[in-house]
N, C-alpha and C positions, 0 to 999 in steps of 0.2 A: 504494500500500500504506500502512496504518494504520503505525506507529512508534510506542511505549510502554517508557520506562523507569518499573521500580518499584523503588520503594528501594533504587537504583542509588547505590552505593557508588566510587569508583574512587583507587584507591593508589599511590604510589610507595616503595617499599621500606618498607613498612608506615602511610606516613604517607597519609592522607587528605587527597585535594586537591582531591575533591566528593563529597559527606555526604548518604544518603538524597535521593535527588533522585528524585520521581515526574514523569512528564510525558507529556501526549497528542499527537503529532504526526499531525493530520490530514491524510489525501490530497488535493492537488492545493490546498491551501494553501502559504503562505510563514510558516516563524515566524522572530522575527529572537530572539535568545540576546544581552542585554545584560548590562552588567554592569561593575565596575571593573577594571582589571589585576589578572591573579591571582586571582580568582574561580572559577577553574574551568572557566569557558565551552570555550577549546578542549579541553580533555581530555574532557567531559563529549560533545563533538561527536566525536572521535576515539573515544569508546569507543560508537556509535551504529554502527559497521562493524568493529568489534574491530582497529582500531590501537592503542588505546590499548596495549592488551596487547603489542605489540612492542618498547616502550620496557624497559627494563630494570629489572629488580624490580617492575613494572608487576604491577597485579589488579585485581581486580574481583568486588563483592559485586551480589547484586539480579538485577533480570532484566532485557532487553530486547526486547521483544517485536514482529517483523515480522508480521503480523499474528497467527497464533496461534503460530507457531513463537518460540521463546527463542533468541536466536543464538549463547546462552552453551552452550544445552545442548549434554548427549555427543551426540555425533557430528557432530552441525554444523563444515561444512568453511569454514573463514574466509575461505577464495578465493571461495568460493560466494558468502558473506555479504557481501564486498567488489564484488562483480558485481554486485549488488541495489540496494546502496548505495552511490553514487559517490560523490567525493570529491573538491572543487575546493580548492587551497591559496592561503592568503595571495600567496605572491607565485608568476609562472606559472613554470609546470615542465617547460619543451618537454623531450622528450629531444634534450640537446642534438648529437647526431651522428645524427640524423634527420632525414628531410624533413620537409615539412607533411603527405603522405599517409603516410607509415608512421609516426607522431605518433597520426594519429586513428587508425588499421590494428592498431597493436600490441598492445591487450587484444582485438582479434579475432582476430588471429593466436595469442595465448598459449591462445587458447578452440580451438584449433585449425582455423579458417579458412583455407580456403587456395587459393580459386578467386579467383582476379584478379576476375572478373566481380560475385563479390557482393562482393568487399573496395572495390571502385572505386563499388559503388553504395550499401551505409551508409555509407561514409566521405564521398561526397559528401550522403546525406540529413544525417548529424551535422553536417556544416559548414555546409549551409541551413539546420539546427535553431538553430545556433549564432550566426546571423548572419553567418557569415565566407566562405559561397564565393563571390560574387560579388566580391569584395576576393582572392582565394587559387588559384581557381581555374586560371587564369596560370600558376600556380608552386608547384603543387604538388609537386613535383620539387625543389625550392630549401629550402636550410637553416629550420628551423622559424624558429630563432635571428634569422633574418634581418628573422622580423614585428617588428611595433612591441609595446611591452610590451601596451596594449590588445588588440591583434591575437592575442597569447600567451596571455591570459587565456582569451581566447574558445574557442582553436583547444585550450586543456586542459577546460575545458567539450565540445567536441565530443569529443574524446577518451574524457572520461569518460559521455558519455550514447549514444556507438555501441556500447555493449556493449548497450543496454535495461536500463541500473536502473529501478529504481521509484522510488528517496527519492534525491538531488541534497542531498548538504553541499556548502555553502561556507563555509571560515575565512578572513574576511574579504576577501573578494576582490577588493575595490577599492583596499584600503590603500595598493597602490604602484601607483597607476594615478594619472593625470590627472583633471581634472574631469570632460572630455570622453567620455574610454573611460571614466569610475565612469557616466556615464549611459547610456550604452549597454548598458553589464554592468546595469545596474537593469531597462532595459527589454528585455533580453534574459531576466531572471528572471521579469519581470511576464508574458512569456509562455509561459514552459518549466513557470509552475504548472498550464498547464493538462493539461500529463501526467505531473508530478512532485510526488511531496511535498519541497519541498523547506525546509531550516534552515540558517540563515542566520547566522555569528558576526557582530558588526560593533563597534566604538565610535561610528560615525557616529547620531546623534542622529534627525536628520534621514533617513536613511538608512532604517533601520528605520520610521521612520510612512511611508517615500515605499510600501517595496516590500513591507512585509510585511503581513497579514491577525492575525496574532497575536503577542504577544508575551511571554515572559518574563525576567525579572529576576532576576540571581545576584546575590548578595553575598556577603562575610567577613565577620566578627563581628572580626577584626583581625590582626594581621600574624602569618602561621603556621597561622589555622584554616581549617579545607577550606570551600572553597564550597557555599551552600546556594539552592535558589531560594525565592525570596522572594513572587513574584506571578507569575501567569500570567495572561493574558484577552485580547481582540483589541486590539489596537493601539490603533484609536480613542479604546476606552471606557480602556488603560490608562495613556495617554498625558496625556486629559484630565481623567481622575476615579481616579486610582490608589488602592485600594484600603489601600494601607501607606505610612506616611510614610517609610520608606527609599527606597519605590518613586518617590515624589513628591520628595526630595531629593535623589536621582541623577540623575535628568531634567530636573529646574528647574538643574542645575550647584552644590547647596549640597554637594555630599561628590562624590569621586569622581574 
């Protein structure tokens, strides 16, 4: 599915902490969301599946568009919206008094699934999706807790993509990972775009040219003002030939 914010606003207790932000998130692309601390980035990612709005005194101006639907608009059920568009976090979020199968089982189960036979067979497609059953399958039965953090990361990725979303966030999701598991979690993205759209927070430099297809660039104008984007374009071309000198001095390390 297409993803489109248009002068997407989003607030905390009236203050603005990303300003008019338009942007096109292509299917079965990766875009990676750069930018300095405080920029915006995750709220802007958070309000892509209407979290943002759970935070307190939390809003939201503009539109967001899954493809022609507005997720903002009346009657749009936010659980609905939240099943379309999953959501990987910074650091992993086994539930932790769960196994590894009622882990990836429980947004089937809250969807009201309830035949063992098809809960045992998405939850093992999710976890070969995921990269992690050949590593899990053993012990699925056994504390989620008990994986390795890499292992955790993966097995909330399977989680979130055995419901069948369409759009795949992740806010930062190698940040407390190792080198090892951060490449695994890359080349498990490089190929879950081929039936996700998925967006991508990151600080890693490097990171975003390895795994994304496009990229855009948030900044502040300075300490207190909401985040605004600054450049958008594919990776390569904005990486090498950036079109704004902001974009080009947060990238080379002069600000940021």
């Amino acid at each position: 599915m297409r993803l489109e914010a248009e002068a997407l606003t989003c607030s905390y207790g009236g203050e603005a902490a990303v300003r008019d932000v338009s942007l096109v998130l292509e299917p079965k692309q990766v875009t990676a969301i750069i930018g300095p601390s405080g920029c915006g980035k995750s709220t802007f990612l958070r309000s892509l599946n209407r979290l943002h709005e759970v935070a307190p005194g939390a809003s939201v101006s503009g539109r967001v568009l899954l493809d022609d639907t507005d997720i903002y608009g009346p009657g749009v059920d936010p659980v609905d919206v939240r099943r379309l568009v999953g959501m990987v976090f910074q650091k992993p979020n086994p539930f932790p008094t769960m196994s590894v199968f009622d882990n990836v089982a429980a947004g089937l189960r809250l969807a009201g699934v309830r035949r063992r036979s098809v809960l045992a067979e998405t939850v093992e497609r999710a976890l070969r999706d995921a990269g992690l059953w050949l590593e899990v399958r053993d012990r699925l039965n056994r504390p989620a807790t008990a994986l390795s953090g890499g292992q955790q990361q993966r097995l909330c990725i399977a989680r979130a993509i055995a419901v069948d979303p369409q759009v795949l966030l992740m806010d930062e999701p190698c940040s407390a990972l190792d080198p090892i598991s951060t490449l695994v979690i890359e080349d498990l993205i490089t190929r879950l775009k081929d039936d996700y759209t998925i967006v991508i927070v990151t600080h890693n430099m490097q990171q975003a040219a390895r795994v994304s297809d496009v990229t855009a660039f948030f900044t502040i104008d300075g300490v207190g003002s909401p985040g605004r984007l600054v450049e958008t374009g594919p990776t390569s071309q904005l990486f090498s030939t950036p079109q704004e000198s902001r974009t080009e001095d947060y990238i080379t390390g002069r600000f940021g």
